[in-house]
C-alpha positions in Angstrom: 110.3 134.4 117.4 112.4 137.4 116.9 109.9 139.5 115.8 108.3 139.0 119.0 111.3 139.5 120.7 111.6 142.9 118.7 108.0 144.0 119.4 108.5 143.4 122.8 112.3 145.3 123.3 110.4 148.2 121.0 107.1 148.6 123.0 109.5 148.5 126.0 111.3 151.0 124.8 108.2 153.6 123.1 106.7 153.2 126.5 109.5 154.2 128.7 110.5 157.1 126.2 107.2 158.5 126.3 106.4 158.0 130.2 109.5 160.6 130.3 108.0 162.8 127.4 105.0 163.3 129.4 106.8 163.5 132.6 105.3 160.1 134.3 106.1 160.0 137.8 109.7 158.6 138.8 108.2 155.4 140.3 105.5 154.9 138.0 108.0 154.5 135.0 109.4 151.1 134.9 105.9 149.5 135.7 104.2 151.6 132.8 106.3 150.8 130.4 105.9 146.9 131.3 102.6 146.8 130.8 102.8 148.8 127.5 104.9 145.7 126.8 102.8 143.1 128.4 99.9 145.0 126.2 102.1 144.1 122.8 102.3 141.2 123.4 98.8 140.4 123.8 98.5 142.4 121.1 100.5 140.3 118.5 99.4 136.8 120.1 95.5 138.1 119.8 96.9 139.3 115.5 98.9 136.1 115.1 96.5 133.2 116.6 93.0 135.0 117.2 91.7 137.7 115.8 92.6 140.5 113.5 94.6 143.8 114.2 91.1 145.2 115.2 90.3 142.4 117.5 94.1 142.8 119.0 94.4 146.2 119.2 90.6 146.1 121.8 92.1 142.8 123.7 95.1 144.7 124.5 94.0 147.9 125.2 91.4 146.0 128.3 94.7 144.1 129.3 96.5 147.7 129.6 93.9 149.3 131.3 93.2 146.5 133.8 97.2 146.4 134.8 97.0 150.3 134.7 94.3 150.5 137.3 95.7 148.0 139.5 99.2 149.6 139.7 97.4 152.6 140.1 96.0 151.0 143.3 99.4 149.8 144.3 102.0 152.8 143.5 99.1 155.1 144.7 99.2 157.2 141.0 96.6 157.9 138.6 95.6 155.0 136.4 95.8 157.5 133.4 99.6 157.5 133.9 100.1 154.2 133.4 97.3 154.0 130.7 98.3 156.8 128.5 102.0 155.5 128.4 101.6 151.8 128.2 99.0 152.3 125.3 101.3 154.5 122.9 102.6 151.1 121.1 99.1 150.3 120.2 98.6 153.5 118.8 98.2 153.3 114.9 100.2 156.1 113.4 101.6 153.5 110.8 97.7 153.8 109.5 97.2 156.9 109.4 100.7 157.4 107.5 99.4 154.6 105.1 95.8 156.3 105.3 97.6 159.8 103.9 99.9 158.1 101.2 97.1 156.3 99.4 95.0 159.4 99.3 98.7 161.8 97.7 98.8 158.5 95.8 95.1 159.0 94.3 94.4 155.3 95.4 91.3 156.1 97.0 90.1 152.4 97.8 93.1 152.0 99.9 93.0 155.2 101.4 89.2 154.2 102.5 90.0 150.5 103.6 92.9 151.3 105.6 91.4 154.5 106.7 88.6 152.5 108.2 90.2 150.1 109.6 92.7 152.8 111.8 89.6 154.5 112.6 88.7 151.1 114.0 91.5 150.6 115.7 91.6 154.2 117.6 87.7 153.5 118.4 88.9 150.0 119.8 91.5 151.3 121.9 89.3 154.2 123.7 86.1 152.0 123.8 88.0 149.4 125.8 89.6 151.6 128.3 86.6 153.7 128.7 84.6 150.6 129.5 87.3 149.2 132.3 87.7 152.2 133.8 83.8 152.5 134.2 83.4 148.8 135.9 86.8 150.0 137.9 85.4 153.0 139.1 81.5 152.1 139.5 82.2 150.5 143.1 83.2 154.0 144.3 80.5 155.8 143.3 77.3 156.4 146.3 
């Protein structure tokens, strides 16, 4: 339980951080950074109960960018501002750290399997906003 509660404080926090690193709209903060944190948590219920960190990482990422393009309809902003913020939790740097150190570490089967699997991951995460953002905007095309 506290973990969750710790995931959830931190994705909170990484979101809001960041919406003011990339200079997010003043009214567009608070609700970015929510659904980075509503994203988490999808994202260690989907790890914990369903599927893998591949499988969470993709349910996630469609959660964030179906709340980032309906608060993009509501607060009048681009989607990609809530998107681009509320997805930084997901990101996985941890891999890529991991990915680096096994490979200085000449331990080039983990290298490879965790490699893959970040690669995954980053695929994942742009595949499934790419693909809500298409159905999202298909309606307004002629």
């Amino acid at each position: 339980m506290n973990s969750y509660v710790y995931g959830l404080i931190g994705s909170f926090g990484a979101s809001l951080f960041f919406a003011y690193l990339f200079h997010a709209p003043k009214r567009c903060i608070i609700s970015s950074s929510l659904i980075g944190m509503v994203g988490y948590l999808v994202y260690m219920l989907f790890v914990d109960f369903v599927a893998g960190s591949v499988g969470g990482s993709f349910a996630a990422s469609v959660v964030i960018a179906v709340l980032g393009e309906a608060a993009a309809r509501i607060q009048h902003a681009p989607a990609s501002v809530f998107t681009s913020v509320a997805v930084i939790p997901l990101v996985p740097g941890g891999g890529l750290y991991e990915t680096m150190f096994y490979i200085v570490r000449s331990d080039y089967n983990s290298a490879v399997s965790r490699g893959v699997e970040t690669i995954l991951i980053a695929g994942c995460i742009a595949l499934a906003i790419a693909l809500v953002s298409s159905f999202t905007n298909a309606r307004h095309t002629p």
